[in-house]
C-alpha positions in Angstrom: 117.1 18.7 19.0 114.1 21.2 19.8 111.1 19.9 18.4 110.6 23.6 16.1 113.8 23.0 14.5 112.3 19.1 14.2 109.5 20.8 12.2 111.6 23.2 10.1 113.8 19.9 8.8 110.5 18.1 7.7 109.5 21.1 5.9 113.0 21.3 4.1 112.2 17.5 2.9 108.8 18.1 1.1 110.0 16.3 -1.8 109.9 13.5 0.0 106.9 10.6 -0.5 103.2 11.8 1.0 103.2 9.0 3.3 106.4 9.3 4.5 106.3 13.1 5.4 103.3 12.1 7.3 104.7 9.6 9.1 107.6 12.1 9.6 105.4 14.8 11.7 103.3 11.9 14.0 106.5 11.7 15.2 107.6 15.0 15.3 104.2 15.4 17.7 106.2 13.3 20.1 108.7 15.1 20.8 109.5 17.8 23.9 107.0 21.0 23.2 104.1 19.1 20.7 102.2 17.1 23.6 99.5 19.9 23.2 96.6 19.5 20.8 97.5 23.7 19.4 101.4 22.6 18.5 100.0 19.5 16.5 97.3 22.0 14.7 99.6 24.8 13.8 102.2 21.8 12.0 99.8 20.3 10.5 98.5 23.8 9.1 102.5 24.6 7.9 102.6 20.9 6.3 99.7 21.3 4.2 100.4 23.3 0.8 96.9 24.7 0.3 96.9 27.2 3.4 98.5 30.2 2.8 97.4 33.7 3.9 98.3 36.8 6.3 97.6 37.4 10.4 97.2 40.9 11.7 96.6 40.5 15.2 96.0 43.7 17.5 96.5 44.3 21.0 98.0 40.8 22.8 100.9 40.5 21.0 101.3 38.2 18.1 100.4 35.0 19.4 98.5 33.2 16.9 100.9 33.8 14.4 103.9 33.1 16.4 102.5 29.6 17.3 103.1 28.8 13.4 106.5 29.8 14.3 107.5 28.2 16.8 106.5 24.9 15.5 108.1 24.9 12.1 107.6 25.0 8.6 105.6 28.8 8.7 107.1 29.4 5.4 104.5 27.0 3.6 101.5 29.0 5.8 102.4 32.8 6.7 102.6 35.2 3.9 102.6 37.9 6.1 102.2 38.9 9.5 101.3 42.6 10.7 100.4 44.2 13.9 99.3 47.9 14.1 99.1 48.5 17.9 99.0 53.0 17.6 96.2 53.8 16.7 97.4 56.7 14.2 99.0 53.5 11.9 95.8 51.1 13.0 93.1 54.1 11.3 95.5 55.0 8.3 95.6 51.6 6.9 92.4 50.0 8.6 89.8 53.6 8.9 88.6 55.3 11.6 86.1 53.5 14.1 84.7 54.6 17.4 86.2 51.9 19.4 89.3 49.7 18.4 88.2 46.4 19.8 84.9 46.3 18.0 83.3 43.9 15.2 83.6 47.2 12.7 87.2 47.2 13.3 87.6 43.6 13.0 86.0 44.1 9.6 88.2 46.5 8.4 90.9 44.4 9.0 89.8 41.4 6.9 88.4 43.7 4.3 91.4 45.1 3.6 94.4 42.7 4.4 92.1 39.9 2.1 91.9 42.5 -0.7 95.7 42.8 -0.2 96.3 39.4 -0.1 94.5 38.6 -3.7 95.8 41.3 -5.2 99.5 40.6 -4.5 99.2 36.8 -4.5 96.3 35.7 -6.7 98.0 35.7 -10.0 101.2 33.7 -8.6 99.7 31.3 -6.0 95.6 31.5 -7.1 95.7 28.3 -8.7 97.7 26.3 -6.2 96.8 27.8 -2.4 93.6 28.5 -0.9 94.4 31.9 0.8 92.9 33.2 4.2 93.1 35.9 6.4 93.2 35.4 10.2 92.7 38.9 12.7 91.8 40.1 16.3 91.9 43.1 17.9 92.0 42.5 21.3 92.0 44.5 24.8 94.4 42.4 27.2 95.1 42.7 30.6 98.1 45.5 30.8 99.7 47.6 33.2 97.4 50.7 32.8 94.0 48.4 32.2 92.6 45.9 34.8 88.9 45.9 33.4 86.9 43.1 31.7 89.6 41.3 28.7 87.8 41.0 25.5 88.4 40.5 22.2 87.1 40.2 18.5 88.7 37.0 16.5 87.7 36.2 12.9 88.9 34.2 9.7 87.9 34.9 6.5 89.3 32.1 3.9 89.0 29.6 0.8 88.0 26.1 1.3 89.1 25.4 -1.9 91.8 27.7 -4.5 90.1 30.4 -6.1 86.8 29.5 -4.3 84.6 31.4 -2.9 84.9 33.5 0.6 83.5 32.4 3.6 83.6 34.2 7.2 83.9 33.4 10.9 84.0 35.3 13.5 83.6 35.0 17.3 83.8 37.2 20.5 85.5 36.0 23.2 86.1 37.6 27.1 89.7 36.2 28.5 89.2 35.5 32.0 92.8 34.8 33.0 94.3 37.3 35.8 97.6 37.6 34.1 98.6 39.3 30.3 100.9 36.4 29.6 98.2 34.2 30.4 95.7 35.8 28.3 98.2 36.0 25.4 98.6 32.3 25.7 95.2 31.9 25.6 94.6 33.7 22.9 96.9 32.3 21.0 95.3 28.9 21.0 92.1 29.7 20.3 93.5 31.6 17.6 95.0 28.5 16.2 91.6 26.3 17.4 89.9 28.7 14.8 91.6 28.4 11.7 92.3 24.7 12.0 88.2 24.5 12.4 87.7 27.0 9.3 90.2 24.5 7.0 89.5 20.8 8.5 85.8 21.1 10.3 83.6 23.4 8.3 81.6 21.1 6.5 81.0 19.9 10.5 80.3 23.6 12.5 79.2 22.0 15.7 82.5 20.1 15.6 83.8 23.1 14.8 82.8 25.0 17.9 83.3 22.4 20.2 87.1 22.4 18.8 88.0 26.2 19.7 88.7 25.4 23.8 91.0 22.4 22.7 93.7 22.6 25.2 91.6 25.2 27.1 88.8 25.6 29.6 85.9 28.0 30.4 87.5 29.4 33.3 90.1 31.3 30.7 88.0 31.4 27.8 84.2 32.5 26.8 82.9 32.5 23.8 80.0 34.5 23.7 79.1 35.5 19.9 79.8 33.1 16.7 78.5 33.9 13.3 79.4 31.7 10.3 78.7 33.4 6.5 79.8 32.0 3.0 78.7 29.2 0.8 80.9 26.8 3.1 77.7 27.1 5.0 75.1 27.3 3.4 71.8 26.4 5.1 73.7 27.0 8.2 71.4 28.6 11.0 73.2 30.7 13.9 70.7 31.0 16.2 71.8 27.2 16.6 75.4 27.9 16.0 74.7 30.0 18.9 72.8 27.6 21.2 75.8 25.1 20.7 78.2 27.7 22.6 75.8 27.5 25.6 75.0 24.0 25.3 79.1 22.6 25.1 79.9 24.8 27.8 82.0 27.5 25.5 79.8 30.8 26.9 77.2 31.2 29.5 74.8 33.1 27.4 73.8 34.1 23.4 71.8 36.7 22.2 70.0 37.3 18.7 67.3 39.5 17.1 64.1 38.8 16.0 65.4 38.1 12.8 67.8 36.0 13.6 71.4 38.2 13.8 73.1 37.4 16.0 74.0 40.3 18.8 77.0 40.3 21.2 75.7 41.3 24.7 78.6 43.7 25.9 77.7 45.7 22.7 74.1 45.6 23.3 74.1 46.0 27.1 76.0 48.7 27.5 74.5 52.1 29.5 71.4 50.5 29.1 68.5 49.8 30.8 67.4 46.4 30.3 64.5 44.5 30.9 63.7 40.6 30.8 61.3 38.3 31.3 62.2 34.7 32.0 59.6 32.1 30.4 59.3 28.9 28.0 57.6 31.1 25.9 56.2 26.9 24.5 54.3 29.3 23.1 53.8 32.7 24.7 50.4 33.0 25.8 48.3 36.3 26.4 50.0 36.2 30.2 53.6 36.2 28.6 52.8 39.3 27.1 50.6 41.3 29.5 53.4 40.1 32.2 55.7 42.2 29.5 53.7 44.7 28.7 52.7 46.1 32.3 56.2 45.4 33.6 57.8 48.3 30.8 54.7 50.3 31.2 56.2 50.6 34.8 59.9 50.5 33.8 60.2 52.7 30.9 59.1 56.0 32.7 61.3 55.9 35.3 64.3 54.9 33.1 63.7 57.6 30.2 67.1 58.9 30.9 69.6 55.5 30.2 72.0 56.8 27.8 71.1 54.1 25.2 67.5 53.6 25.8 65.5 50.4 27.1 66.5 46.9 25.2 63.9 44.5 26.3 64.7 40.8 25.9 62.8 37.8 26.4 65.4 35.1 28.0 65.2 31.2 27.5 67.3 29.0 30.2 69.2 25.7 29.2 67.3 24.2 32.1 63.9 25.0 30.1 65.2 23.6 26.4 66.3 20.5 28.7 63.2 20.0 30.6 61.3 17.4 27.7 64.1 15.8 27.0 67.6 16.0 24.9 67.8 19.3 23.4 65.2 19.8 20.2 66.6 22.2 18.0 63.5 22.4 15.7 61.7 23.2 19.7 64.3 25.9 20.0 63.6 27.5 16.8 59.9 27.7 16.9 60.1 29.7 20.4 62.4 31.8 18.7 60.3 32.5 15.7 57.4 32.9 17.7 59.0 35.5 19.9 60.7 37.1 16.7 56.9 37.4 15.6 56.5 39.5 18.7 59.4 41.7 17.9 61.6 40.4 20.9 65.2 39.9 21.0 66.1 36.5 22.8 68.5 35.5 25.0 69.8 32.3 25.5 71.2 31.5 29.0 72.7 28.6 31.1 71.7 30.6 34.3 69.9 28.6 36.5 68.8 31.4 39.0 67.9 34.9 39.2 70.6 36.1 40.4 73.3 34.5 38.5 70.9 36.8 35.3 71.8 39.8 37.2 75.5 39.3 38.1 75.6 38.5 34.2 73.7 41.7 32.9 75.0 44.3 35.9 78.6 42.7 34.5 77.9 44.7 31.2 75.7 47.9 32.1 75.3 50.2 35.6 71.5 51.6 34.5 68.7 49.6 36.1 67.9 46.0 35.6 63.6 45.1 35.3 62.9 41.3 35.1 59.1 40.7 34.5 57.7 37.4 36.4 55.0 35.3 37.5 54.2 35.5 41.3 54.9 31.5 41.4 58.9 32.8 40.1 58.6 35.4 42.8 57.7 32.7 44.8 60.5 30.4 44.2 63.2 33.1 44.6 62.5 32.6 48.3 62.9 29.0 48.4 66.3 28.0 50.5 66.8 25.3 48.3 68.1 27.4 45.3 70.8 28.9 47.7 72.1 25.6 49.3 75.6 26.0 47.0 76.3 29.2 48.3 78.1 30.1 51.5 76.1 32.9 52.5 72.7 30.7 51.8 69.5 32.2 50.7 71.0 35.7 52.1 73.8 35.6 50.1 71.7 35.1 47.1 69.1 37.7 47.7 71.7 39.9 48.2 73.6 39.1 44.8 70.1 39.5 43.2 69.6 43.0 44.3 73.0 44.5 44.8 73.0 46.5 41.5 69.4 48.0 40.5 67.1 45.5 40.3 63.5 45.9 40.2 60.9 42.5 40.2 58.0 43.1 38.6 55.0 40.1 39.8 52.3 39.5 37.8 49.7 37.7 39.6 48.8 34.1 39.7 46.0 32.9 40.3 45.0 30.2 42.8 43.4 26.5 43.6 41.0 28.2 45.4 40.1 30.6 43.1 41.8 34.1 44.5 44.4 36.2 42.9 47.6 36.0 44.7 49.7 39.3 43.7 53.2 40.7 45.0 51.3 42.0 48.4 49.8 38.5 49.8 52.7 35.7 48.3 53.3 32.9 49.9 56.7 33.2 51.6 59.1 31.0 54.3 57.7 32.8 57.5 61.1 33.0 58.4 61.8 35.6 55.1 58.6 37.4 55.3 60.3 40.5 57.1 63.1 40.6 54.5 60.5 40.2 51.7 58.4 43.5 52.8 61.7 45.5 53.3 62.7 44.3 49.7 58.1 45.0 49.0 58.1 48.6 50.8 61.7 49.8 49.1 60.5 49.2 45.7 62.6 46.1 44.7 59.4 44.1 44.3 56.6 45.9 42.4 53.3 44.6 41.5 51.7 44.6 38.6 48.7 46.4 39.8 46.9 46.6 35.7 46.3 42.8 35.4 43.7 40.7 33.2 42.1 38.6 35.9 40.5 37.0 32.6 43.7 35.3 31.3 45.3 34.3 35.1 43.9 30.6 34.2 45.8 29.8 30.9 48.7 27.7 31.0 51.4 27.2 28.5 51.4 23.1 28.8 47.1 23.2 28.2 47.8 25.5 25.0 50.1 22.9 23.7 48.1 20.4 24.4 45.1 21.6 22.4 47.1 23.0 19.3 49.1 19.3 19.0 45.3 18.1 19.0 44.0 20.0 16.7 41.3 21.8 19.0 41.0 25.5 17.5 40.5 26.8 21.5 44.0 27.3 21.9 44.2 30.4 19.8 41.8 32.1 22.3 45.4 31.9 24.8 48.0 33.1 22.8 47.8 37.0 20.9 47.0 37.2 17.5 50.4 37.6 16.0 51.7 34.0 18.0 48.5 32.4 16.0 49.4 33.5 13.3 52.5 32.1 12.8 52.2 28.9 14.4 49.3 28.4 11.8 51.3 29.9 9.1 54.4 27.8 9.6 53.0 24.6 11.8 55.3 25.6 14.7 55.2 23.5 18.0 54.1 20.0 16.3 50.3 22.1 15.3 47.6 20.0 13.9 44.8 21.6 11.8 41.6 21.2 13.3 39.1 18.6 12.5 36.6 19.5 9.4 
């Protein structure tokens, strides 16, 4: 017997004893087609009486909903299912939007198929179910359409009958070659969702670690997630957000200064961007000269980007790793402190330059300015952060600049007491004729308008003296990063001595 028509007999005997019903789908699970983690979800979704609501899925098909199908027992979960693929139908039930597979889209369709859903159902099932509405609107690999796969997923849903609303939603890039393997894909994560909304939202980090069950990162990135309602409550997503970098579910996360979180293809796009890399534990007065000078530089020459100049300030992995196990109370305060300074973060697991430019050239095709130290500039030309790659430090040089990069080196200064700009580094003799084509062609530019007065703070020293209460550390950092720190006792601060 196929193990769907199992799960439509168990449903048929739901008069039967609590325990004995679930005894009755455990062994259902082991059965031919439930030896994967989504099967086992989407019965256990259909067996449970509370869940009830409506899937409009849009442009891969209908494959979260037709994995409640094909296990059994959809009767007890779907109450409808709706897919508006031409886009005459899509705006005359859902409105007009710019672009189809977009967040306001995605809206529109929980908006109005919840509203639906209450209105039809509330005054029947209100007492009894706990109603939700699953969508996506997705762009899948087809015949006419070989670029980048994305997609928006979200559930808005009861935890409880008649209680309030709460909201997830996540964007997602399918990196399988094949439609039928991006359906597939979607389709579990589709499932991975809602069974996290009903069973795991008192527990969000479980939650997101849950949405690549029976999947990997090589099909599936999840690169946005933002949680709303009273089901979490105190919930913060900048650190919803970290938690898709840090398990592995996205390479990289992006949020303004106060604290929404962005979606990088949205933001990227026919823009010029510019980034400096940094602890920022806490920006000092070199973080933001190093900024300042660097678009100073940038921002004339890229007046005519379509959408302007986003500039970003981006945090590695490596660098919230680098004390010790990750501190989300460490995280935050850089955030705030950099939120103080108007800057949008980025959160990355990208270990070198040029794996930050393959990401952000991905997204955009107007010029890329990162703003650095001359010891970073120094670094890029170290072999040793090449050895993975076939081509060496050539191969990553080359990856670096292929699209249009531009370094900008602030200077350092050194044991000795001289200032070491972008003209007199300290290079691999072997590179140095690679580095002044890269100097004389304008991929390296120095920061010329330096503060030779401010080369000799260091982050760690700052730190230092505002754990120990000594007041000199406000000298380092600009007024507005004092500020704040003071004001909300960021980084572990002590008040001075009286």
């Amino acid at each position: 017997m196929e193990a769907r028509i199992v799960g439509k007999l168990f449903w048929s005997l739901s008069w039967l004893p609590e325990i004995v019903r679930r005894r009755m789908i455990v062994l259902s699970m082991a059965t031919d087609g439930f030896n994967r983690q989504v099967n086992r979800k989407a019965l256990e979704l259909n067996m449970d009486r509370q869940v009830y609501g409506t899937f409009a899925e849009i442009g891969a098909g209908q494959e979260v909903a037709r994995r409640f199908f094909y296990v059994g027992g959809a009767a007890g979960t779907v109450a409808k299912t709706i897919s508006a693929y031409d886009m005459t139908f899509s705006d005359a039930i859902y409105g007009p939007v710019d672009r189809y597979v977009s967040r306001q889209r995605l809206w529109g369709m929980l908006d109005h198929e919840y509203n639906l859903l209450q209105e039809r159902l509330d005054a029947k099932l209100g007492e009894e179910k706990s109603f939700f509405v699953f969508a996506d609107t997705v762009a899948a690999r087809s015949y006419h359409r070989h670029d980048e796969s994305h997609g928006w997923i979200g559930i808005r849903f009861q935890t409880v009958p008649r209680g309030p609303i709460n909201e997830i939603i996540i964007h997602v890039r399918m990196l399988d070659a094949e439609n039928t393997l991006q359906q597939e894909a979607l389709g579990i994560i589709g499932v991975n969702l809602i069974y996290g909304a009903f069973r795991f939202h008192a527990a969000p980090k479980k939650l997101i670690g849950s949405l690549l069950d029976d999947l990997t990162s090589q099909r599936i990135e999840v690169d946005m997630i933002r949680f709303n309602g009273p089901a979490f409550a105190g919930i913060d997503n900048r650190l919803m957000s970290l938690e898709l970098v840090a398990q592995g579910l996205g390479r990289a996360v992006m949020f303004r200064a106060d604290g929404e979180i962005l979606q990088p293809t949205e933001e990227f796009y026919k823009r010029s961007v510019l980034i400096e890399r940094g602890s920022f534990r806490p920006p000092t007065h070199v973080t933001y000269e190093m900024l300042r000078e660097a678009r100073a530089d940038f921002e004339p020459r890229e007046k005519d980007a379509p959408r302007g100049i986003l500039s970003l300030a981006e945090i590695t992995m490596q660098n919230l790793l680098s004390t010790g196990p990750l501190d989300s109370r460490d995280f935050l305060d850089r955030s705030d402190v950099l939120g103080a300074l108007g800057q949008i973060v980025l959160v990355s697991n990208f270990g070198e330059y040029y794996e930050l430019a393959d990401y952000v050239g991905r997204y955009t095709s107007e010029a890329i300015g990162m703003a650095l130290g001359v010891p970073s500039l120094e670094e890029i030309f170290l072999e040793k952060y090449y050895a993975k790659l076939e081509g060496g430090t050539l191969e990553g040089l080359g990856r670096l600049f292929k699209t249009n990069v531009r370094l900008y080196a602030y200077p350092r200064l050194a044991e000795d007491g001289t200032i070491v700009t972008a003209d007199n580094p300290r290079i691999d003799p072997k590179l140095r004729h690679l580095y002044a084509y890269l100097r004389e062609n304008d991929f390296i530019v120095p920061v010329v308008n330096y503060r030779a007065d401010i080369l000799s703070i260091k982050s760690p020293a700052v730190l230092a003296q505002l754990k120990a209460g000594d007041p000199q550390w406000e000298k380092s950092v600009p007024p507005a990063v004092a500020r704040i720190i003071r004001d909300r006792r960021l980084f572990g601060w002590k008040a001075p001595a009286e």
